[in-house]
C-alpha positions as CSV (number, residue, x, y, z in Angstrom):
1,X,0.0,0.0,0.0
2,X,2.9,2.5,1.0
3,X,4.1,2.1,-2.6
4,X,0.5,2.9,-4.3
5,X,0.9,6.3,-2.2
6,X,3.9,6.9,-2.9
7,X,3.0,6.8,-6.9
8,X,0.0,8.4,-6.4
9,X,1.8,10.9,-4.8
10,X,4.2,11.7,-7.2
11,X,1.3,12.0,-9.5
12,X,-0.1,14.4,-7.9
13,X,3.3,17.0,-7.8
14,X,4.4,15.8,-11.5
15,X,0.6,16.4,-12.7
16,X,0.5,20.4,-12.2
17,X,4.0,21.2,-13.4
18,X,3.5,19.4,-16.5
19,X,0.5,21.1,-17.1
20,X,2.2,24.0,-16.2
21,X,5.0,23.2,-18.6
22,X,2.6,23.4,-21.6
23,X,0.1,26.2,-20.5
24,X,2.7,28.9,-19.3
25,X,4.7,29.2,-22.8
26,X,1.0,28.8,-24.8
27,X,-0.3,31.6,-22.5
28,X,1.9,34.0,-23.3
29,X,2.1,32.7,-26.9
30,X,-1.3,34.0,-27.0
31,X,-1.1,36.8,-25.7
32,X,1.2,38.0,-28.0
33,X,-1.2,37.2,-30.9
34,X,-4.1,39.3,-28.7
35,X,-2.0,41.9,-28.2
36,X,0.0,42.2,-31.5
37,X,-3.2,41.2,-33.7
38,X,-2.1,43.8,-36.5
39,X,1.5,42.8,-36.9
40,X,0.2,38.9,-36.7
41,X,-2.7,39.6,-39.8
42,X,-0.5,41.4,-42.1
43,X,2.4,39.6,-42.7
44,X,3.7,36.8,-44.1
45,X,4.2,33.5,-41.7
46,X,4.6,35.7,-39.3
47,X,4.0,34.3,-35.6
48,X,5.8,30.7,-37.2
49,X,8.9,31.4,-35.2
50,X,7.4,32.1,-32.7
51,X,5.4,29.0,-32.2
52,X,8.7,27.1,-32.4
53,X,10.3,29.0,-29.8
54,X,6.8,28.1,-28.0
55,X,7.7,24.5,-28.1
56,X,11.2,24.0,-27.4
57,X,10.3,26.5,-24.4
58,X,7.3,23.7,-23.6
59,X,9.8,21.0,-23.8
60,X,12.7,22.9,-21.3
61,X,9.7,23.8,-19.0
62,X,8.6,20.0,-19.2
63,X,12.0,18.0,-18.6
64,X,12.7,21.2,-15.5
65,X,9.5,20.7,-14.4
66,X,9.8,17.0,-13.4
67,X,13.3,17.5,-11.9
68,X,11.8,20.2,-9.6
69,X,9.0,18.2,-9.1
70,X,11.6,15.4,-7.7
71,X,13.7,17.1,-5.8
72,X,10.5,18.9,-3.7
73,X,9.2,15.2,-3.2
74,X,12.9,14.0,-2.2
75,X,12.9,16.9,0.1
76,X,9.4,16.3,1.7
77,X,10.2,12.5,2.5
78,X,13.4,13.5,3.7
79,X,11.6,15.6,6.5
80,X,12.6,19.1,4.9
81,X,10.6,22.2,3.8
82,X,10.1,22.0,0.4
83,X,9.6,25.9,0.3
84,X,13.4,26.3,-1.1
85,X,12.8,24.0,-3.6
86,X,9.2,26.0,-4.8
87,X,11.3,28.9,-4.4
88,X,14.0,28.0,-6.6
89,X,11.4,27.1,-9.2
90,X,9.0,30.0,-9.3
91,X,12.6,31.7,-10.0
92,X,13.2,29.9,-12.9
93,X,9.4,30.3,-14.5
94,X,10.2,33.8,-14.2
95,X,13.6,33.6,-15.8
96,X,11.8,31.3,-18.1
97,X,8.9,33.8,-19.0
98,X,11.6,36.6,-19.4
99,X,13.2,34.4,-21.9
100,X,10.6,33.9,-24.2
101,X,9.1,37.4,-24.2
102,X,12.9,38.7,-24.9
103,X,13.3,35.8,-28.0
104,X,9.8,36.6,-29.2
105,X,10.7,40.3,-29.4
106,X,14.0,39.7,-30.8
107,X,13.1,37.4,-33.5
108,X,9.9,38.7,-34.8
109,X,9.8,42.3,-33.4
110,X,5.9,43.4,-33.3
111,X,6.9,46.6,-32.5
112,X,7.7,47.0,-36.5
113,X,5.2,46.4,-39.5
114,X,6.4,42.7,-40.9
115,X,8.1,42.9,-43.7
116,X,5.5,41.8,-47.5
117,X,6.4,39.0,-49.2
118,X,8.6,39.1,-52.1
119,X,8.4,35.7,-54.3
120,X,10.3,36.9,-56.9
C-alpha cells in the first residue's frame, strides 16, 4: 500500500507542473497574438517562429518541471521544507517567461510592421 501512495503521490506533484509546462509558454504565446493582432494579420508566416520557440520552451519547462518536481518530493520525504525547492522554481518560470518574451521580441519584433512578401 505505502508504494501505491507513494506513486500516487508523485502523480499528484508531477501532474500540475506538467500542465504547467505546456500552459505557461501557450499563455503567453497567446497573448502576443491578442495583443500584436495587426503585426500577426499582415504579414507573411509571421507568428511561425514564434510558435517554435513556444515549443522548445514547452519542452525545457517539461523536462525542469519534473526535476523540480523530484527534488521537492525528495525533500518532503526527507523531512525538509520544500519551500526552497518551490522557491527556486517560481525563479526559474520567471527567468523562463523573461526568456521567451525577450526571444519573441528579438526574433519577430511586433513593434515593427512585418516585412510583405517578395516571391520573386
Amino acid at each position: 500500500m505505502e508504494n501505491r501512495n507513494l506513486g500516487l503521490g508523485k502523480f499528484l506533484i508531477s501532474l500540475p507542473v506538467v500542465l504547467g509546462a505546456v500552459a505557461l509558454p501557450a499563455g503567453i504565446l497567446v497573448l502576443f497574438y491578442l495583443i500584436f493582432t495587426d503585426f500577426y494579420q499582415r504579414g507573411f508566416l509571421t507568428g511561425l517562429l514564434q510558435g517554435l520557440i513556444c515549443l522548445v520552451i514547452m519542452f525545457i519547462h517539461f523536462i525542469v518541471g519534473l526535476v523540480f518536481a523530484e527534488k521537492y518530493w525528495t525533500a518532503r520525504n526527507e523531512g525538509l521544507d520544500g519551500k526552497i525547492v518551490i522557491r527556486q522554481f517560481l525563479i526559474y518560470l520567471a527567468i523562463g517567461v523573461l526568456v521567451q518574451i525577450s526571444l519573441n521580441i528579438i526574433f519577430e519584433n511586433p513593434f515593427k510592421d512585418p516585412p510583405a512578401p517578395s516571391f520573386f
